[in-house]
C-alpha positions in Angstrom: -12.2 -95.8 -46.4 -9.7 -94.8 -48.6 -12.1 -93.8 -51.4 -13.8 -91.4 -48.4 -10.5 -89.9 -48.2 -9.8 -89.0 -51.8 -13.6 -88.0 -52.0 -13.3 -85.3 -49.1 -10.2 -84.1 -50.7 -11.5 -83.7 -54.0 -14.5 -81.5 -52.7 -11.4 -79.2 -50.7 -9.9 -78.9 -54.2 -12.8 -77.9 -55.7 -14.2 -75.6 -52.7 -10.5 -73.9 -53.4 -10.9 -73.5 -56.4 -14.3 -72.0 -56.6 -13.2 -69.5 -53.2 -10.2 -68.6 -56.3 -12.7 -67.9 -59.0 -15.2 -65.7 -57.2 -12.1 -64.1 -55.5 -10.8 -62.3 -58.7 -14.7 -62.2 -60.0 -15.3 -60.1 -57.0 -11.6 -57.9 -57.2 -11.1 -57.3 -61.1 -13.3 -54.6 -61.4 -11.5 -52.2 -59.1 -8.2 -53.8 -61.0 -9.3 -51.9 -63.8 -11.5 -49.5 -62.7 -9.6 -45.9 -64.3 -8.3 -43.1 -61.3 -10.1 -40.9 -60.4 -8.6 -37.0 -60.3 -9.5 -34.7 -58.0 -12.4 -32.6 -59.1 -11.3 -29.0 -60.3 -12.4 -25.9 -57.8 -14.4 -23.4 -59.4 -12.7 -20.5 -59.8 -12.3 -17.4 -57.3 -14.5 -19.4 -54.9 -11.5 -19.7 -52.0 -13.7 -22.9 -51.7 -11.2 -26.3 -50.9 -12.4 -29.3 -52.5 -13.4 -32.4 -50.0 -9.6 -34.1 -50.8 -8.0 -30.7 -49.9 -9.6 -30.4 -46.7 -8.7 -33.7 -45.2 -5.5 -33.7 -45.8 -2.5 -31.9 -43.8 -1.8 -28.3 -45.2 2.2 -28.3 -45.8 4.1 -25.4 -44.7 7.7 -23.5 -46.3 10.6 -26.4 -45.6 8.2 -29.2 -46.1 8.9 -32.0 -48.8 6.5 -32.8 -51.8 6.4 -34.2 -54.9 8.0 -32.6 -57.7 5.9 -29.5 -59.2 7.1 -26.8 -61.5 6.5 -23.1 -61.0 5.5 -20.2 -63.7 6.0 -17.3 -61.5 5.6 -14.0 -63.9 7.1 -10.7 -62.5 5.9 -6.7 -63.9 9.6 -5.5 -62.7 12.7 -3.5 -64.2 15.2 -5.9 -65.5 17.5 -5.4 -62.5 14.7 -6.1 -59.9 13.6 -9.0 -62.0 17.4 -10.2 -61.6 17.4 -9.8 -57.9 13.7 -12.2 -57.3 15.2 -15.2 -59.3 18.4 -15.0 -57.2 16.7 -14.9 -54.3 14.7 -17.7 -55.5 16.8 -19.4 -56.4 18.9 -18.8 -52.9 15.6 -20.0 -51.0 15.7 -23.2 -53.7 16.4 -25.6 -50.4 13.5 -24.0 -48.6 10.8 -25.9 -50.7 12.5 -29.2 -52.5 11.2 -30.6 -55.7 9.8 -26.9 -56.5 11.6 -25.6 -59.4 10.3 -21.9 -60.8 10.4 -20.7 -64.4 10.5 -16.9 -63.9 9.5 -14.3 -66.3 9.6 -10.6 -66.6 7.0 -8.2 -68.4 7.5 -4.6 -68.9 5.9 -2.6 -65.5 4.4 -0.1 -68.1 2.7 -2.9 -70.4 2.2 -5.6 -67.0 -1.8 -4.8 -66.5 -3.3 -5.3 -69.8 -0.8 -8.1 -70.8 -1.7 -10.5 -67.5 -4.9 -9.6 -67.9 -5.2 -10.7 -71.5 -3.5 -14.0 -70.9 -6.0 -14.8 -67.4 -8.6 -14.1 -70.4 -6.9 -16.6 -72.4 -6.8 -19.3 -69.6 -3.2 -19.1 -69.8 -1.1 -21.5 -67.2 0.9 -19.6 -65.2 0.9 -20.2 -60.8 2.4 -16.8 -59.2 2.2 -13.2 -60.7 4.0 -10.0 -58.6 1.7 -7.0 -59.7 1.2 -3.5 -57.8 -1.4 -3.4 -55.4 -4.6 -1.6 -57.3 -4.6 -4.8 -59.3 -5.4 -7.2 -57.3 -9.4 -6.6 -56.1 -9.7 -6.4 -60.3 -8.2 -9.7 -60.8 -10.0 -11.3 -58.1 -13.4 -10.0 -59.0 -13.1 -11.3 -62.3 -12.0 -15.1 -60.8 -8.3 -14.9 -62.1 -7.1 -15.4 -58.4 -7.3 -17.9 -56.0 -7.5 -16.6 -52.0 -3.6 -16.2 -50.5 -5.0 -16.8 -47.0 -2.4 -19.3 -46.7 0.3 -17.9 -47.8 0.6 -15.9 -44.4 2.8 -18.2 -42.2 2.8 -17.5 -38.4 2.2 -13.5 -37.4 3.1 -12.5 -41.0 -1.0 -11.3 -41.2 -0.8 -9.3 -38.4 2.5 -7.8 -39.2 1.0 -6.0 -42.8 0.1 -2.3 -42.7 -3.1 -1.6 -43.3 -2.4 0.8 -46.3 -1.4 -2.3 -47.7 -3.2 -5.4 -46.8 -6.4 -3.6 -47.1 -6.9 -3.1 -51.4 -5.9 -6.9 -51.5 -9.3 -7.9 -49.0 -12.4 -8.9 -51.1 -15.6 -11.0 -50.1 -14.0 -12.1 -46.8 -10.7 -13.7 -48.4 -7.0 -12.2 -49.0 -6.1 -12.0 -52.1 -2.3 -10.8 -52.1 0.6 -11.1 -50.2 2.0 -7.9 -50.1 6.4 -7.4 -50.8 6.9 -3.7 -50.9 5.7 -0.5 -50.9 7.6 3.2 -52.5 5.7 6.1 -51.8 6.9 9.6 -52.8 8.3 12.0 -51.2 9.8 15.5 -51.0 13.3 16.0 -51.2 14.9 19.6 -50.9 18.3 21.1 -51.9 19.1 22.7 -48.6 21.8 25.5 -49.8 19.1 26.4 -52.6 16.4 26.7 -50.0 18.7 29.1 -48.1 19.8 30.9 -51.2 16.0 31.4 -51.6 14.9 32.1 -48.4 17.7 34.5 -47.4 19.7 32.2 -45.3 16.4 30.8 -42.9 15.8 26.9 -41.7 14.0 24.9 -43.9 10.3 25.1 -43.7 8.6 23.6 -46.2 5.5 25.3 -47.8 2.0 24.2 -46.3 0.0 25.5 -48.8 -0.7 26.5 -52.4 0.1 30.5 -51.4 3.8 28.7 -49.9 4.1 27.3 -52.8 3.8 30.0 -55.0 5.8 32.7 -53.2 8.9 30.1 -53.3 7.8 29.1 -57.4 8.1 32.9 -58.0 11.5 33.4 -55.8 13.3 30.8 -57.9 11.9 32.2 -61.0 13.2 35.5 -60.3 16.2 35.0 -58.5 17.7 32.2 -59.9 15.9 31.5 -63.4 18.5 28.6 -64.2 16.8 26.9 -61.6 14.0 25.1 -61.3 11.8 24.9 -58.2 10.1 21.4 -58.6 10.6 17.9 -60.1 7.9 15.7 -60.5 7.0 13.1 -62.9 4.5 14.0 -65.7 4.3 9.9 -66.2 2.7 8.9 -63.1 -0.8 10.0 -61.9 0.6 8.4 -58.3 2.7 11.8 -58.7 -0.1 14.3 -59.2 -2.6 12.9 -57.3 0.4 13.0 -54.2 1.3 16.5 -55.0 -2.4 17.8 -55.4 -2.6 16.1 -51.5 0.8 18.0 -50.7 0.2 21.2 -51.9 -4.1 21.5 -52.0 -3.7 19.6 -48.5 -6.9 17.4 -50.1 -8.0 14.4 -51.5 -9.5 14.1 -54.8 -11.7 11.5 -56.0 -10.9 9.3 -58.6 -14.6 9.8 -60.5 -16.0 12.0 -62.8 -18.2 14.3 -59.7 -15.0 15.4 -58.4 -15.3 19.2 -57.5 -12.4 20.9 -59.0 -13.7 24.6 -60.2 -12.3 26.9 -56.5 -10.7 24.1 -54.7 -7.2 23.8 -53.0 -6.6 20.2 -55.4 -7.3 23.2 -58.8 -4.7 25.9 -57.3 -2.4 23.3 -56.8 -2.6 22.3 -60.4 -3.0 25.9 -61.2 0.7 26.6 -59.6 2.1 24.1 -61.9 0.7 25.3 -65.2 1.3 29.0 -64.3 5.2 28.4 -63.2 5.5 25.2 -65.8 8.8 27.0 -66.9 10.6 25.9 -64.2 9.0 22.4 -63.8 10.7 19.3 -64.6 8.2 16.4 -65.8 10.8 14.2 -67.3 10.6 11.8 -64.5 14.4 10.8 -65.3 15.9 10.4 -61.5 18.8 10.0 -62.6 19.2 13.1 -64.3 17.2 15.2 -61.3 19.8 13.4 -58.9 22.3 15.5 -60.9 20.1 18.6 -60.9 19.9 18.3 -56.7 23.9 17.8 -56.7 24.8 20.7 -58.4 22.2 23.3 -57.3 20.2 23.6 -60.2 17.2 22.3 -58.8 15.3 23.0 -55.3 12.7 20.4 -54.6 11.6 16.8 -56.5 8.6 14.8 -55.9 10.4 11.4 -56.4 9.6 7.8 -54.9 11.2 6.8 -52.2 13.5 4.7 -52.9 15.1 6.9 -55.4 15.9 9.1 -52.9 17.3 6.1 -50.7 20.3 5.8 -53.9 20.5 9.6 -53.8 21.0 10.0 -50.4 23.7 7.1 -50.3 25.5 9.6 -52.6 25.8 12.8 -50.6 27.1 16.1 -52.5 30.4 17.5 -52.5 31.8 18.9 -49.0 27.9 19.2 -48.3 27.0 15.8 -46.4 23.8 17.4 -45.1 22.8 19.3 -48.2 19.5 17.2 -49.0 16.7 17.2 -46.6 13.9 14.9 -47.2 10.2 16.0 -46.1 8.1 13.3 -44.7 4.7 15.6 -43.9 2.5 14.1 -47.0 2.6 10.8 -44.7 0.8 12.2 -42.2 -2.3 12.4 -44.1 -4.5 9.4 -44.4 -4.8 9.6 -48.1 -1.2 8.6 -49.2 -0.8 6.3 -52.2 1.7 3.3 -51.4 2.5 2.4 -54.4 2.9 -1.3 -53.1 3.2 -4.5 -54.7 2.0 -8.0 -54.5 2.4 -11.5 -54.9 -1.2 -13.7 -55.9 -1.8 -16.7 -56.8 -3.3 -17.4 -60.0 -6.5 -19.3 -60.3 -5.2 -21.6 -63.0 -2.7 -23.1 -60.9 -2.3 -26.8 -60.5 -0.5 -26.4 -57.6 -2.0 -24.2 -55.2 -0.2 -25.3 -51.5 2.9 -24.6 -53.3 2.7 -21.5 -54.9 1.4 -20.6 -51.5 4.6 -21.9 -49.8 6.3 -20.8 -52.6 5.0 -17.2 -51.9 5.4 -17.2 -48.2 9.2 -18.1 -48.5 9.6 -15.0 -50.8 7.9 -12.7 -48.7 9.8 -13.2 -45.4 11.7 -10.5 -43.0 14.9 -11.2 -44.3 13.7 -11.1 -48.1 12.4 -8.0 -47.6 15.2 -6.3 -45.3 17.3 -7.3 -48.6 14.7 -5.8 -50.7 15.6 -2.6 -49.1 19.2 -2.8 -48.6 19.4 -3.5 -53.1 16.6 -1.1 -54.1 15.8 1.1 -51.5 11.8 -0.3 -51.7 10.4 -0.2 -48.2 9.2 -3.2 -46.3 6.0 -4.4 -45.1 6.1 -5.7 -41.3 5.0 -3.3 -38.3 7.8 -5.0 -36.3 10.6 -3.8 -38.9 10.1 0.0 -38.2 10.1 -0.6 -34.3 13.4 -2.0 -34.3 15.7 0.9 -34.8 19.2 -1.6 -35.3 17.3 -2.0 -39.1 18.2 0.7 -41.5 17.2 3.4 -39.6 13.5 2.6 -40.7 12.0 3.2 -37.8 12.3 7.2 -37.7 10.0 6.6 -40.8 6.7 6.2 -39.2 5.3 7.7 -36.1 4.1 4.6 -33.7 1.3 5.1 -31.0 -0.9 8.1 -30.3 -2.7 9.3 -33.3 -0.4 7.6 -35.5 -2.6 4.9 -36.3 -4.9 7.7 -38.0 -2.1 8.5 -40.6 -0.3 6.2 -43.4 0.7 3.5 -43.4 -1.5 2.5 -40.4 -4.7 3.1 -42.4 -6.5 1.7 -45.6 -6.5 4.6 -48.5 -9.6 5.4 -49.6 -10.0 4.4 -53.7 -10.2 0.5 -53.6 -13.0 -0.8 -56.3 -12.0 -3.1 -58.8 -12.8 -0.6 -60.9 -9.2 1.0 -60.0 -6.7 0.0 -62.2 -8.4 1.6 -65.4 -9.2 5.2 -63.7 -6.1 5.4 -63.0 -5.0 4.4 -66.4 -7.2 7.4 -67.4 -6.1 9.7 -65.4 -2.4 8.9 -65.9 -3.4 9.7 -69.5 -4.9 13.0 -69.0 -1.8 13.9 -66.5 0.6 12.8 -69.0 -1.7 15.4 -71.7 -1.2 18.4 -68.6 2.6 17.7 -68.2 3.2 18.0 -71.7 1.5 21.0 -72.4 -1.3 19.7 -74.8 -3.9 20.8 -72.3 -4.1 23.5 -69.4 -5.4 24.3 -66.2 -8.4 26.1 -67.8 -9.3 22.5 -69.9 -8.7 20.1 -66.8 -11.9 19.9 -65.2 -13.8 18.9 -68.0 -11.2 16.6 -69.5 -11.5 14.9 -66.1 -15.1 14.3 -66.0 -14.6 13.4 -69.4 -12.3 10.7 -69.5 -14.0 9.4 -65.7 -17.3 9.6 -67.1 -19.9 6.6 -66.2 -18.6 3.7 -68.0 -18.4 0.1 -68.9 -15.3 -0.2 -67.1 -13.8 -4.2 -68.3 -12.3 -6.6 -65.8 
């Protein structure tokens, strides 16, 4: 009996110990089997891999694991100063994110990102203006920025804004600001000019020239118009003003008897009393002691001008609204968008959304004058004043910034490069009026334009 005993044990030992064996037969090979990593998207697609779209999208104030930032910046040093700070402020928004920020030169900021998207270069956020972005995207630098619109924020954009960053059914920018130009006039000049009558700005080339010719022979120390001979922005906005057309940006463009050639006519006839210098510091000076009448300047320059009113004259600068009630008006905006060599998509998105709230861009204004880019901002008249900017309801939806301009290819970003070159040839001198139309065709000519 006893031997029965030990014998039924032995085999429970044994059937153990085999149950043991096959056990870790069975599990070593997913022991060791290596990790797998998540498969990389395909550029520009906008497409989320099977992993991504299973798991929970995580929104601003949600906690992840630890991921650093390269967010690169085309701004002036003091603007550049102003976005890490407020990073940095918002730091508690997003833990474990840190950001490495870095500036390039607005004037160089184009050809230098685009070299290093070229060069496969990691980097996760860029700011850039507006015209960029359908250029970047269509060359698979970018991933979509869909999701980087939190709550309304879609809905709130102005369509002169959100509309160059919309390609092959995905968004490709979140815009952050916007400085158009505008007019502003010397008001005692004006009167001096016009024998003591209300302002009225001129609505036409003939307006135009009467006034040029006034200054000149009235008050030849003065000059009658600022604008900037660095910016095509500021020509093609002045051709709009003063022609009362758009021109477009290609080399068919009709220029030989049209409004958009007087226009340019006027400023190479009365160039003597043109500034081109684009220095706003120095044409705020020119406004505040009489020596100028009118300056095409952006926006925001005028918002710093303004905030210093002249001497005893507290309402001696006017500023003229009427070029945004075309359609065709150049916003000059800027954008945030995700690069599509980032390793850490759903938080540059976060990242991005954080930085592009009300509050950012109310501060935005109240630093730099640089307007913002929610509808609901300019309803609400406790906010700056911002909402005596743009008309709301009626036919205002017709004009900027309610709708999309009309220049938008991808193609963009070079012709404007071109043009800004041939502007900068006018506004020196080196060419006239006479050689403009077929410089233009010229340097627009059919091309193999590189994205």
């Amino acid at each position: 009996m006893e031997e029965k005993v030990n014998a039924v044990a032995r085999r429970k030992v044994i059937l153990l110990i085999v149950m043991l064996i096959l056990s870790v037969l069975l599990l070593s090979p997913w022991a060791f089997a290596p990790t797998t990593s998540m498969p990389e998207r395909q550029e520009a697609t906008g497409t989320p891999s099977p992993a991504e779209a299973s798991a929970p999208s995580e929104r601003p104030d949600a906690p992840m694991m630890p991921v650093g930032l390269k967010v690169v910046a085309a701004l002036p040093e003091a603007e550049f100063d102003a976005l890490r700070m407020q990073g940095e402020e918002r730091a508690g928004r997003l833990p474990g994110v840190t950001v490495e920020f870095v500036r390039l030169n607005p004037d160089d900021a184009y050809q230098a990102l685009l070299d290093a998207s070229r060069r496969g270069e990691p980097v996760d956020v860029m700011l850039v203006e507006n015209e960029w972005v359908k250029s970047f995207a269509v060359a698979g630098h970018l991933m979509p920025a869909d999701g980087a619109f939190v709550g309304e924020a879609l809905s709130e954009q102005l369509e002169a804004l959100i509309s160059p960053l919309k390609w092959n059914g995905y968004v490709w920018g979140v815009p952050r600001d916007f400085d158009p130009y505008v007019f502003v006039w010397n008001v005692p000049v004006w009167k001096s000019v016009a024998g003591g009558a209300a302002l009225r700005p001129p609505q036409s080339v003939e307006g135009w020239q009467q006034l040029a010719a006034r200054v000149r022979e009235q008050f030849p120390q003065t000059r009658w118009l600022a604008i900037s001979g660095d910016d095509p922005f500021a020509m093609l906005t002045w051709i709009q003003a003063a022609g009362g057309n758009h021109v477009a940006l290609d080399d068919n463009a009709t220029w030989q008897g049209t409004p958009a050639a007087e226009a340019l006519a006027l400023l190479d006839r009365e160039r003597s009393g043109v500034d081109f210098s684009g220095d706003w510091d120095q044409i705020a000076g020119w406004l505040s002691a009489g020596r100028l009448l009118a300056a095409l300047m952006p926006y925001s320059e005028t918002v710093s001008l303004l905030a210093r009113p002249l001497d005893d004259q507290p309402d001696a600068l006017a500023l003229d609204h009427a070029t945004w009630q075309f359609s065709t008006v150049w916003p000059r905006g800027r954008s945030f968008v995700i690069s599509s060599r980032s390793a850490h998509e759903e938080a540059a998105r976060n990242w991005v959304a954080v930085m592009t709230e009300s509050t950012v861009q109310q501060q935005n204004y109240a630093l730099f004058g640089k307007l913002p880019v929610y509808r609901s901002l300019y309803s609400d008249k406790d906010i700056y004043g911002l909402s005596a900017l743009f008309p709301s309801g009626g036919g205002a939806t017709a004009a900027f910034p309610y709708r999309s301009p009309s220049e938008e290819g991808p193609d963009l970003p070079e012709r404007l490069q071109r043009i800004g070159g041939l502007w900068r040839e006018f506004a020196s001198g080196t060419i006239g009026v006479a050689a403009w139309p077929e410089r233009w065709a010229h340097v627009l000519a059919d091309a193999e334009f590189d994205n």
